[in-house]
Steps between C-alpha positions, in 0.01 A plus 500: 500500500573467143557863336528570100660791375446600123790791396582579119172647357519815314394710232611326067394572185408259279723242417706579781605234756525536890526198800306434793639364802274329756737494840354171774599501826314337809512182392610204279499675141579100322172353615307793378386490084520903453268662266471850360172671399377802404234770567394796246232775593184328486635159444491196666843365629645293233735216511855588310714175565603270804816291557565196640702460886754396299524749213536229259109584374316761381146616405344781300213705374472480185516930465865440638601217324838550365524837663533412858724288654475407863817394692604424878804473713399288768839603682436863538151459565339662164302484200555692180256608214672623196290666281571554166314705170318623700164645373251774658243205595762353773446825741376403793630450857720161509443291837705227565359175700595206695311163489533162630292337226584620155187671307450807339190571708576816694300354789732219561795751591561549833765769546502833224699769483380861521550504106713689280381787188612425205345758208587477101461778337471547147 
């Protein structure tokens, strides 16, 4: 069984920075793309940015763009989400997801972590 494990969420203030880890364990983290997404209150989930298996590619929402960077260390089994200038529109709870296929459709992930707050304030 496959188990994700989101740690690093916390309380900012604008501008601020913080990092996400995503822990995998279970299985085979290099044949998995790993995505992250977020949920606000009242919101739809919402696709932040995926990586390739081999970390060498990386997609993103445009509202991240430039902000966010997604890494992976396919030795220790985890996935990173460094967040940067960070504004008061990025709260939400962070999820991090493993896919075989590489989208940014939320349906297509098959393992998610329990998720991770993450609030901005101003």
């Amino acid at each position: 069984q496959v188990q994700l494990v989101e740690s690093g969420g916390g309380l900012v203030q604008t501008g601020g920075s913080l990092r996400l880890s995503c822990a995998v364990s279970g299985g085979d983290f290099s044949t998995y793309f790993m995505g992250w997404f977020r949920q606000a209150p009242g919101k739809a989930r919402e696709f932040v940015g995926l990586i390739n298996k081999g970390g060498s590619s990386t997609y993103y929402a445009d509202s991240v763009k430039s902000r966010f960077t997604i890494s992976r260390d396919n030795v220790e089994q985890t996935v990173y989400l460094q967040m940067n200038s960070l504004k008061a529109e990025d709260t939400a709870v962070y999820y991090c997801a493993a896919a075989t296929a590489m989208s940014i459709n939320p349906n297509v992930y098959e393992y998610w972590g329990q998720g991770t707050q993450v609030t901005v304030s101003s």
